[in-house]
N, C-alpha and C positions, 0 to 999 in steps of 0.2 A: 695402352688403351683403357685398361682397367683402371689406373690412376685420374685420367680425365675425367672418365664418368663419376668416379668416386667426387671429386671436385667439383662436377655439375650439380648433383643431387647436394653437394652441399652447400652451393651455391643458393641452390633454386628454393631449402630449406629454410638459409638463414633468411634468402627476400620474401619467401610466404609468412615468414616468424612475424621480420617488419612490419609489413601492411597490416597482417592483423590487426599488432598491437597499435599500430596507428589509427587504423579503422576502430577499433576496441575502444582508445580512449577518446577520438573526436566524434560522436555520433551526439546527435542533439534527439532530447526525450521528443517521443509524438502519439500523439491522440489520437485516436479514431470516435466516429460521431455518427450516427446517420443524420442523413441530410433529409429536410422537408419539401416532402412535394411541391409538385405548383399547382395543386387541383385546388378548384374550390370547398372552403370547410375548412381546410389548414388552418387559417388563421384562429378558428372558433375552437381546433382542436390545441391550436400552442396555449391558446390564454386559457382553456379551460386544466390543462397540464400546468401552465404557469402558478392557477390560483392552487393544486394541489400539490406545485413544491413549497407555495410560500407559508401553507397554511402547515405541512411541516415543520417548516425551518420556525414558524412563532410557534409552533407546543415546546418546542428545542428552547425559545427565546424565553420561554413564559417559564421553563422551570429554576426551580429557587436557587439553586446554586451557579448557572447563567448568569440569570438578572443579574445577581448578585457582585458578581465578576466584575459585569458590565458598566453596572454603577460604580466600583470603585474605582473603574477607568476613567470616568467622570461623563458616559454616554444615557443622556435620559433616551426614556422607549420612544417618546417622538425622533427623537437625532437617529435611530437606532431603524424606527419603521424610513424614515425618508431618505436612509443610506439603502434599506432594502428594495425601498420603490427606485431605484438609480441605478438596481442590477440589471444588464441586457438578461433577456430569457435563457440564453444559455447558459450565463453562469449562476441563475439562480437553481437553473437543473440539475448544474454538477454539483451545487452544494447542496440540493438534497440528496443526491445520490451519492454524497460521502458520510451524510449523515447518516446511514445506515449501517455502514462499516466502523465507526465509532465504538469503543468499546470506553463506558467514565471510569469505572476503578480498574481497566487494566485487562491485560488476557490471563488473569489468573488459573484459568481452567489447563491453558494450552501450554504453558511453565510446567504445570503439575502432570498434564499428562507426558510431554518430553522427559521429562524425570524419573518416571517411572518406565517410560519407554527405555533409556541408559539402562535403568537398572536391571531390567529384566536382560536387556544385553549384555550385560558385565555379566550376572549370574549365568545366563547359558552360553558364554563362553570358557568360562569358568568351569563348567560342569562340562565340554564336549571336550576340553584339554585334561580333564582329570586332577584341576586343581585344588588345592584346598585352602581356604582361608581359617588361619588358629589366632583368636587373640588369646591373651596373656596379659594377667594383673603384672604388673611390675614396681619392685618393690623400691 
């Protein structure tokens, strides 16, 4: 009796292993959004939201190292405004709203502070085991 059930559970272990791992690797990425009402005014509130991500996205367009990019890609600012005036409203939203999470030289802060994070952990384990670290010239 004991060996069956041993056998079930490892059954029922290896098929929950499965699924996960299959659910695990087939799941497709998803968005969440809120949606706009149907009242009146929405429209005067989307275009009024519209003209404050686009006028983002051109201080973003207009700095020197941008343009600059942009021109070597061979896009003049007209080509550049008439690909922007072609975004539906939503996706002009979420490009402003990733322009804020942008970081240009990098998350140098957040490197530096994990590193120092490590270290303070290596020292106070180091210190609660009674370890000691000795270098030594070597000749």
């Amino acid at each position: 009796m004991n060996r069956i059930r041993l056998l079930l559970k490892k059954v029922l272990v290896v098929y929950l292993v499965i699924w996960v791992l299959v659910f695990g690797f087939f799941t497709s990425n998803s968005t969440a959004m809120l949606i706009t009402s149907g009242f009146p005014g929405t429209q005067d509130n989307s275009l009024i939201q519209r003209e404050k991500d686009l006028q983002k996205i051109q201080v973003l367009l207009e700095s020197k190292l941008i343009s600059q990019r942009l021109s070597d890609l061979g896009f003049t600012a007209d080509e550049i405004q008439a690909r922007l005036a072609q975004l539906p409203d939503d996706q002009v939203h979420q490009v402003a709203q990733h322009l804020d999470s942008l970081q240009t030289g990098g998350d140098a802060l957040g490197i530096v502070v994990a590193l120092l994070v490590i270290a303070i952990l290596v020292v106070g384990l180091l210190w609660l085991t009674q370890h000691k670290v000795i270098v030594t010239k070597s000749k």
